[in-house]
C-alpha positions in Angstrom: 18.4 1.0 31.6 16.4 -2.0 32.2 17.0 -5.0 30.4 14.2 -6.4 28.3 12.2 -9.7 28.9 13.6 -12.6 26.6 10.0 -13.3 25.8 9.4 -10.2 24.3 12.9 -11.2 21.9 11.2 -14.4 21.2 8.0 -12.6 20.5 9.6 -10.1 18.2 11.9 -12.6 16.6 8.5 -14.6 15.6 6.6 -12.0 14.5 9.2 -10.8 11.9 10.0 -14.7 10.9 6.1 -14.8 10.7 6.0 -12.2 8.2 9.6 -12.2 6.4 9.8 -15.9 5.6 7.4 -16.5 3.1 8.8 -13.8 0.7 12.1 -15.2 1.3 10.8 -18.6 0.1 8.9 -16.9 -2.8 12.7 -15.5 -4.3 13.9 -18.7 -3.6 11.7 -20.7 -5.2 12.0 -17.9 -8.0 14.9 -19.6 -9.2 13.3 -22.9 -9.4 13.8 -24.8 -13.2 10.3 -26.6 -12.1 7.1 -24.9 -14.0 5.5 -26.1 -10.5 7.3 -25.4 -7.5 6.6 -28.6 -5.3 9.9 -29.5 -5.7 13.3 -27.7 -6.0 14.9 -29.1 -9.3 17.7 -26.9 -10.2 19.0 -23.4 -10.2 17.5 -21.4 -13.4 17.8 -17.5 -14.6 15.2 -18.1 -17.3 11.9 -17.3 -16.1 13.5 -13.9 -15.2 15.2 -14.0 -18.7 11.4 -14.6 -20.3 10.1 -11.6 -17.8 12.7 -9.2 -19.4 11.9 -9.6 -22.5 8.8 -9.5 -22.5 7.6 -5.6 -23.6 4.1 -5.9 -21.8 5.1 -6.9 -19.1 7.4 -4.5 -18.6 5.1 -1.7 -19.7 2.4 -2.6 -16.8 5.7 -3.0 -14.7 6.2 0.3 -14.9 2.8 1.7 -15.3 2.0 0.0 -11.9 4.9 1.4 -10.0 4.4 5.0 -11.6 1.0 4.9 -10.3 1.5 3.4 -7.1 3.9 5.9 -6.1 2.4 9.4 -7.6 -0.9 8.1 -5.9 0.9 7.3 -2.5 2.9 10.8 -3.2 -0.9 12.6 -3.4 -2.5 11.0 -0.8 0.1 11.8 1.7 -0.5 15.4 0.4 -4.1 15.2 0.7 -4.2 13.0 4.1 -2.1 15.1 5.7 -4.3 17.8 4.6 -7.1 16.7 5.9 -5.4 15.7 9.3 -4.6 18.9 9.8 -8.1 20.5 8.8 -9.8 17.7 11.7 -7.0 19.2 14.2 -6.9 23.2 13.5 -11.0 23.3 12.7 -13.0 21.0 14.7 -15.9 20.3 12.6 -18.7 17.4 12.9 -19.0 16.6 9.6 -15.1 16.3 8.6 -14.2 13.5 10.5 -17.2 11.4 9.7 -16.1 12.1 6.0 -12.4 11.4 6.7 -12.8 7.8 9.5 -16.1 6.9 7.5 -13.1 4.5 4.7 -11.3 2.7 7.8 -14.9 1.0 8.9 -16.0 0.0 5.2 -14.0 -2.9 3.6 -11.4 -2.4 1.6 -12.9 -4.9 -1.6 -16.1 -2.8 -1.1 -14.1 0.7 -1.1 -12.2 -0.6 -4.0 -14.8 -1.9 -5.9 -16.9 1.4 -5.3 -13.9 3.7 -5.7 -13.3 2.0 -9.2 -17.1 2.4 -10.4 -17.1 6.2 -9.4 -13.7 7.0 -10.5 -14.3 5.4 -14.1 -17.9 6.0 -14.4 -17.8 6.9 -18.4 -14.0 6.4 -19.0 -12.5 3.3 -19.8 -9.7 1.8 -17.1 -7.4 3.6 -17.6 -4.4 5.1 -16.1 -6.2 8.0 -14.9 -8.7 5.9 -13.8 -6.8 3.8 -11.4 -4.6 6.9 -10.4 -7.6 8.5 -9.4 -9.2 5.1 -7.7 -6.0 4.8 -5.7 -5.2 8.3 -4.6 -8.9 9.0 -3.3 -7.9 5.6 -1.2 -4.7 5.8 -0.4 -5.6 9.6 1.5 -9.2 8.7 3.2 -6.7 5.7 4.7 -3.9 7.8 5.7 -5.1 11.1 6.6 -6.0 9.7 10.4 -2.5 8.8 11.2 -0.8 11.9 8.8 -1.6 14.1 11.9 -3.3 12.9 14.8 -0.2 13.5 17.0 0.5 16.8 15.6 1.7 19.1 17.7 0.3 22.9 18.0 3.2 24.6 16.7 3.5 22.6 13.5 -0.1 23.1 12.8 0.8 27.0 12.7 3.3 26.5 10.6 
């Protein structure tokens, strides 16, 4: 087996500080006494204490995490889906309909998303499920399948 390039370590090992460090500093500073966290002034539970008990915030808490996975649960259904109709059928028109949400930005699809999916309802939990699915799927369905093999497509 060949032996791998210490750059590409270094590379790796940066990329992942790159990205993993920040959050680590947010749960740090987390425990922070300060209101501002400039400085570190002491080691406090209370702003997680205050969180806790705090009903509403708790409710959206939950209403937020119920959405975000049922919505990622059904657009893996319906990307998946419509990965495998661009693979078994071979239309024009599907994959135009299906790419068309990785070229528009995602403030713009979110925006218009949320307009169409709430047109004469009030934002709701619905609404946002419906917002989220319809963009969590158009976003996914690309990679759900594009490597699919023949024989799972049959299946």
């Amino acid at each position: 087996m060949r032996r791998r390039s210490k750059w590409l370590w270094v590379a790796a090992l940066s990329g992942y500080a790159f990205l993993y460090v920040p959050l680590v500093i947010v749960v740090v500073y987390s425990f922070n006494d300060s209101r501002l966290n400039a400085e570190w002034v002491g080691f406090t539970l209370d702003w997680y204490r205050k969180l806790f008990a705090d009903d509403e915030m708790l409710t959206a808490a939950a209403n937020s995490l119920a959405i975000g996975v049922s919505a990622s649960l059904a657009s893996t259904v319906l990307g998946t889906m419509a990965g495998v109709a661009m693979h078994r059928y071979r239309l024009r028109v599907l994959p135009v309909l299906v790419l068309a949400p990785i070229a528009i930005p995602e403030i713009l699809m979110g925006v218009s998303l949320l307009i169409f999916s709430c047109w004469s309802i009030s934002r709701s939990v619905s609404c946002r499920w419906r917002s989220r699915t319809s963009l969590f799927a158009s976003a996914s369905s690309p990679s759900s399948c594009a490597r699919a093999s023949p024989a799972w497509t049959r299946a």
